[in-house]
C-alpha positions in Angstrom: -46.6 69.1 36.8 -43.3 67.5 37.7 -45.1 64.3 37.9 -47.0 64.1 34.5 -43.6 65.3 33.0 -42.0 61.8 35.0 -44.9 59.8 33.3 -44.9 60.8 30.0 -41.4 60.3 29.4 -41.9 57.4 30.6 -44.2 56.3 28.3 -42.3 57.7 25.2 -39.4 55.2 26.5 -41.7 52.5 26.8 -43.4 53.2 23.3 -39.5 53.6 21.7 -38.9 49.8 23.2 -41.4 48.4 22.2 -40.8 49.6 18.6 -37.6 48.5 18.6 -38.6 44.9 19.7 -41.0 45.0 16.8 -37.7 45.6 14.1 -36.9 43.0 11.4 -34.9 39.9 12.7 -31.9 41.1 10.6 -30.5 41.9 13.9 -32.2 39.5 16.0 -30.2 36.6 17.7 -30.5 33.1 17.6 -32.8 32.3 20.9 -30.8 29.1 22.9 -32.7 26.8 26.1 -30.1 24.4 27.1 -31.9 21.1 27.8 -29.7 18.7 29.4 -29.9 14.9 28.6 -32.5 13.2 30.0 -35.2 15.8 29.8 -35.4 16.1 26.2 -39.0 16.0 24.4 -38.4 13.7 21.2 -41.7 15.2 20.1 -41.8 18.9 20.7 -39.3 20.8 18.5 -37.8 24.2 19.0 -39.4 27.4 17.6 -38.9 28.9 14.4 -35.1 30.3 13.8 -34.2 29.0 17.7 -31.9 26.1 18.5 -32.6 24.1 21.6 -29.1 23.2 23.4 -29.3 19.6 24.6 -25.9 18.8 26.9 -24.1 15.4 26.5 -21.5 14.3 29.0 -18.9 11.8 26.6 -16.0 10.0 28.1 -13.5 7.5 28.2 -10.5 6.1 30.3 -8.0 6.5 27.7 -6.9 10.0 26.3 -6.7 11.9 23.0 -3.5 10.5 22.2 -5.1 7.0 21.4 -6.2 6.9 18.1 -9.6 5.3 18.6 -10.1 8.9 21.2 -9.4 10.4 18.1 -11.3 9.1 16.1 -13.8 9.8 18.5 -13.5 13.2 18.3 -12.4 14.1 15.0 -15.5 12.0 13.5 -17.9 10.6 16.0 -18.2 14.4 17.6 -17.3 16.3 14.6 -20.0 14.8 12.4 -23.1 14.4 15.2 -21.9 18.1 16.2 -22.7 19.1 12.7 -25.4 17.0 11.7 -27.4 18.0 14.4 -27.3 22.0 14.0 -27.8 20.9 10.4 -31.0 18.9 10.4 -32.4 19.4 13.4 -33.9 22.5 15.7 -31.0 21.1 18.6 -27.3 21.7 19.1 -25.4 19.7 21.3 -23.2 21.3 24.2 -20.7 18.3 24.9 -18.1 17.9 28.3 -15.5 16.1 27.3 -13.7 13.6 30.0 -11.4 11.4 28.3 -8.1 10.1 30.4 -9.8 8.8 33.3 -11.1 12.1 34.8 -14.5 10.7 35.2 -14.8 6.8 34.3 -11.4 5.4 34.4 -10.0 2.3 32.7 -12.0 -0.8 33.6 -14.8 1.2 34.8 -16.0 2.9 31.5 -19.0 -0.1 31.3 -19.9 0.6 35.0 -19.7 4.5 34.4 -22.1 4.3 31.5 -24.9 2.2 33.1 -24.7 4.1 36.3 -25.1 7.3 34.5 -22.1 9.0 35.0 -21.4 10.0 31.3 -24.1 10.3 29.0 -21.6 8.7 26.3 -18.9 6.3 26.6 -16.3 4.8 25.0 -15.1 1.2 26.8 -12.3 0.0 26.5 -13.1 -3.7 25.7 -10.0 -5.4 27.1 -10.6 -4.6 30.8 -14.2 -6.4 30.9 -13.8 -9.8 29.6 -15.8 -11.0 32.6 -18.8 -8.9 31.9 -18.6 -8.8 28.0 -16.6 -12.2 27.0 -18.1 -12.4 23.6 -17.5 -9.1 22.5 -13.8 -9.8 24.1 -13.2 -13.0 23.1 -10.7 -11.9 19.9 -8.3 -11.7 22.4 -8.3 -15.1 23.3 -7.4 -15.7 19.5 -4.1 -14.6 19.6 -2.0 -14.6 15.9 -5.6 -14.2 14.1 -5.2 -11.5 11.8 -3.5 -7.9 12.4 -4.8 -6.0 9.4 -7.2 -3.3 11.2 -9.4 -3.2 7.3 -9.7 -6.8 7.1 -10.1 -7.3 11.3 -12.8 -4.1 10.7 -14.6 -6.2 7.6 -14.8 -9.4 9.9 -16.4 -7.2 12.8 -18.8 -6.2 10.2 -20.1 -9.2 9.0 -20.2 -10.8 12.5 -22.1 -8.0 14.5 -24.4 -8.3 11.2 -25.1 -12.2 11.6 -25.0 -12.3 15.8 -27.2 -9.4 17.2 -26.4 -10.9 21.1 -22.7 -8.7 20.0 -24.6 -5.7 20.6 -28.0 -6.8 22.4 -26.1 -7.2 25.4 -25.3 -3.8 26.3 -29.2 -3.0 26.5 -30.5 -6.2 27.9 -27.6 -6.4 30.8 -25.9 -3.4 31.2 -28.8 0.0 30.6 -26.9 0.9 26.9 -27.5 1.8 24.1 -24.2 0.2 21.7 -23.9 2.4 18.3 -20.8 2.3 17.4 -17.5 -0.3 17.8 -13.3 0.7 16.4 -10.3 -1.8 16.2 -7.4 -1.5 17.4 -4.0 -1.0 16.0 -1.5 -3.9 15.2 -0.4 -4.7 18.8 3.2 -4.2 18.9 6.0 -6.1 21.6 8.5 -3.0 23.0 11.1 -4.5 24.6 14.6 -2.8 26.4 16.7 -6.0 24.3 16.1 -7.0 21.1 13.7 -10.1 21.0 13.9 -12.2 17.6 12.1 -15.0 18.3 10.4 -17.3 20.8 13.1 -18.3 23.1 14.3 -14.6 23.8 11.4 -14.3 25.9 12.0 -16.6 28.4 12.8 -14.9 31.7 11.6 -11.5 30.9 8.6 -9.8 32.6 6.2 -8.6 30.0 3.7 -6.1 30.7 0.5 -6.3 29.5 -3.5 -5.5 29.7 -6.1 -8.0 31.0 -6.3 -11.1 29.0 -3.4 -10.1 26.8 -1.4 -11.7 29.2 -2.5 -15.1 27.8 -0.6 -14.3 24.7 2.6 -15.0 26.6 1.5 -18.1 28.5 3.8 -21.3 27.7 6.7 -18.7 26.7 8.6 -19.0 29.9 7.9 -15.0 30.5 6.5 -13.8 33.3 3.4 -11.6 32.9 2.6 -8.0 34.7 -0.7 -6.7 35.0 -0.3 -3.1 33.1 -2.3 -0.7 31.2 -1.1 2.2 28.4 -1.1 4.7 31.0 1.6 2.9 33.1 3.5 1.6 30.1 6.4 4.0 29.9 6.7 4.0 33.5 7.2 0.4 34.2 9.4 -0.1 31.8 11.3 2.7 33.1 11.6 1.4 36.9 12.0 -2.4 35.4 8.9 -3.3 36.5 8.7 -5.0 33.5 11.2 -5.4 30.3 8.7 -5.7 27.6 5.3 -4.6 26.8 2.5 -5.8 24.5 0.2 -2.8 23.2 -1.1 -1.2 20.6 1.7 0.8 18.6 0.8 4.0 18.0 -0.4 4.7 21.3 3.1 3.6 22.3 4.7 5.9 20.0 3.2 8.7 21.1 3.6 8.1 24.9 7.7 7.7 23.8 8.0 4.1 24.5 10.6 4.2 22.4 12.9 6.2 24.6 13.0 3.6 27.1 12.4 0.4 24.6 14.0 1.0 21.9 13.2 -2.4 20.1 10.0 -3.3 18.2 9.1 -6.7 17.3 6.3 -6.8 14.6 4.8 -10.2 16.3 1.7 -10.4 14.3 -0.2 -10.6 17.7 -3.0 -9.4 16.9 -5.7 -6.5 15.9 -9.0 -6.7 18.0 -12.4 -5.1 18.6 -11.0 -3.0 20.9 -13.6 0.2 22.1 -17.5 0.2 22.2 -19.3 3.3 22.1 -22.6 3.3 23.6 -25.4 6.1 25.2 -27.1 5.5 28.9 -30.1 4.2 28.0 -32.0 6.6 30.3 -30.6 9.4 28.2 -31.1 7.6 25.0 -35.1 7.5 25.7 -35.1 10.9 26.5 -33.4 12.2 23.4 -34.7 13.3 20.6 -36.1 10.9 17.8 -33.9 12.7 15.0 -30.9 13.1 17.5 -31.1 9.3 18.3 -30.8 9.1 14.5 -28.1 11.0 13.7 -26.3 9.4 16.5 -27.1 5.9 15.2 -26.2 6.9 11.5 -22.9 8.5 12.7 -22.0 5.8 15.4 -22.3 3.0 12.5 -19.8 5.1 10.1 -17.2 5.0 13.1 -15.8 1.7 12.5 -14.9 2.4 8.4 -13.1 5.9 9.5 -11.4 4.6 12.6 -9.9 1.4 10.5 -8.8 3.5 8.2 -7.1 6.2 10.3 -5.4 3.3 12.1 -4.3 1.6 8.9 -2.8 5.1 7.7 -1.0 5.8 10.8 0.5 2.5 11.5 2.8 2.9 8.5 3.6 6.2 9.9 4.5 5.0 13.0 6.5 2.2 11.6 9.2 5.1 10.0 9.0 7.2 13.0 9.9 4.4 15.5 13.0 3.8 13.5 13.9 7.2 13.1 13.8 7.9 16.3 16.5 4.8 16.8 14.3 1.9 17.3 15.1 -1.3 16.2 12.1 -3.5 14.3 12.3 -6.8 13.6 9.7 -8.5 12.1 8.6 -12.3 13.3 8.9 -14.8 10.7 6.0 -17.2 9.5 8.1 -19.9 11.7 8.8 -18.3 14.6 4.6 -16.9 14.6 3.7 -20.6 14.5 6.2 -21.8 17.2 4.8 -19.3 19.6 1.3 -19.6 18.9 2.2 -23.7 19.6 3.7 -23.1 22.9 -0.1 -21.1 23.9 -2.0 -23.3 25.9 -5.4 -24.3 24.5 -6.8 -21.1 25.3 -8.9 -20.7 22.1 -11.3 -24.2 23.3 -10.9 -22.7 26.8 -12.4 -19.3 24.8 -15.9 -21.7 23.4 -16.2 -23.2 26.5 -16.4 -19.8 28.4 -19.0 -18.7 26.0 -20.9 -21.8 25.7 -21.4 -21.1 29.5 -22.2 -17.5 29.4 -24.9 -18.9 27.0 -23.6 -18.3 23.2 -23.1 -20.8 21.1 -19.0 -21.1 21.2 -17.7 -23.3 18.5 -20.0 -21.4 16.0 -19.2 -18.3 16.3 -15.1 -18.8 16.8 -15.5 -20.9 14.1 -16.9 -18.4 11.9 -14.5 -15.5 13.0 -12.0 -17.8 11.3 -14.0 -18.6 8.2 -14.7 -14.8 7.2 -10.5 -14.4 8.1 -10.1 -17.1 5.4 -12.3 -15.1 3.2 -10.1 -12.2 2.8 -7.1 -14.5 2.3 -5.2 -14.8 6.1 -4.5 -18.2 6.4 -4.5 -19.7 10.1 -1.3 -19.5 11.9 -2.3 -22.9 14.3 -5.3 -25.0 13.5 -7.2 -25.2 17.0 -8.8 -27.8 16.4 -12.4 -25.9 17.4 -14.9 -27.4 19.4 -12.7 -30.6 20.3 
């Protein structure tokens, strides 16, 4: 008796689940499989009313605090985040490892090919070896630092010279989507530096091929990155820097050079952003989409945010004490005359990588002139 009591309370449970199971979805919840990149199937979509989580590992050597990371994260992520719960039966789970924590500066190009991120944004200064025709804007020093115009010019030549973005597929296992500027380059210095001559002697810090911008100026030139910036000039390892303002202002440059000379130097392509190509093929055909769509729109936001915030940091530095002088037309000419050649040494390093170098300096230059910046030395291209 005890045991057909056991048994049909049993079923009575059983029957009460199962009717509950069988209730409207009012109360239902969303159903989530994670699929991590790289075992996606672009074909198969997710059930009715269920999202399939697919994770993306995105990272960079440089931190929050640089505006490109920002940008990064306030569009780049922000928009594929939404586009993709939006329009598609996915949602994307993202680690984040910006500062170094997993591909650190001059290894970002290395950590995407190999796999380590899923996403990466490079840091274009530290692989002029590797990529020397997306780099080669720094070996054209006094160009043009207006991040809109630099920004417009980047447009129109990744548009007319696919090998700008070929490259990262045929060479390196990457997908390229998406490229920033950076910010007017700024010279922080611990004594006030007004023109060429007040130069000579110092030891200026400075990133990869920016060094070249000092060469023929009697300075002597330290190997440094942002990260080691206040630092160095802290200890006197060096007495000046070149880099981009804003990431200087809020790393407090300031506090241990308080004088900013507005050089003219330079604004540059300065970060890539590009997908393992491995997890590229094994995404999603309408993620891959979105990403391509939203990677493309980077450039316009990023320009702008940089153009905004430059200003800002312009009023900021001198509330905070900083003297900023501002190089005159003479004094820019002057310096860029005491450079070596190092723009002819620039086509001659591409005509050997296989590009065709006079051309495409040449027509850098020529879009430049387009938006009305006149040359600040005529290098004589190709001669």
């Amino acid at each position: 008796m005890k045991k057909n009591r056991l048994f049909a309370l049993g079923m009575a449970a059983a029957v009460a689940v199962m009717s509950m199971t069988g209730c409207g979805s009012k109360n239902s919840q969303t159903k989530e499989t994670e699929t991590p990149a790289g075992q996606g199937d672009s074909t198969a979509a997710a059930p009715s009313g269920s999202k399939e989580k697919i994770t993306l590992r995105i990272g960079s050597g440089h931190s929050e605090s640089n505006p490109w990371i920002t940008a990064l994260e306030d569009y780049f992520v922000k928009n594929v985040t939404e586009r993709v719960s939006a329009e598609t039966n996915y949602e994307i789970d993202w680690v984040k490892s910006y500062g170094g924590s997993v591909i650190s500066l001059g290894n970002e190009l290395q950590g995407v090919q190999d796999g380590l991120v899923d996403i990466g944004c490079t840091i274009l200064v530290f692989e002029a070896s590797r990529l020397p025709l997306q780099d080669m804007v720094y070996s054209m020093p006094f160009s043009c630092s207006d991040p809109l115009i630099v920004a417009e010019t980047v447009k129109q030549m990744y548009a007319e010279y696919p090998e700008f973005t070929s490259t990262y597929e045929t060479d390196y296992n990457q997908k390229f989507i998406g490229i920033g500027v950076s910010d007017p380059y700024g010279f922080y210095s611990t004594k006030e530096v007004k023109s060429l001559d007040d130069v000579k002697g110092m030891k200026i810090g400075a990133a990869g091929i920016n060094l070249s911008w000092i060469e023929g100026s009697g300075a002597v030139g330290v190997q440094t990155s942002l990260n080691d910036t206040y630092q160095n000039l802290q200890t006197n390892v060096c007495q000046a820097t070149i880099q981009p303002t804003h990431s200087c202002v809020n790393l407090k440059v300031y506090e241990v050079a308080p004088y900013y000379l507005d050089a003219n130097f330079n604004v540059v392509p300065f970060n890539a952003i590009t997908v393992n190509m491995d997890t590229w093929n094994d995404l999603p055909e309408e993620v891959r989409t979105i990403l391509t769509e939203v990677g493309e729109g980077y450039l316009d936001y990023e320009a702008n945010y940089i153009n905004e915030i430059h200003e800002q940091d312009l009023k900021e530095l001198e509330a905070k004490g900083c003297t900023i002088v501002t190089l005159s037309r003479e004094e820019q000419e002057k310096w860029a005359a005491s450079l070596p050649d190092i723009v002819n040494g620039l086509v001659k390093s591409l005509d050997s990588a296989g590009y065709n170098g006079a051309e495409i300096v040449e027509k850098y230059y020529q879009i430049l002139e387009s938006h009305g910046v006149e040359r600040i030395r005529d290098w004589n291209i190709g001669n």
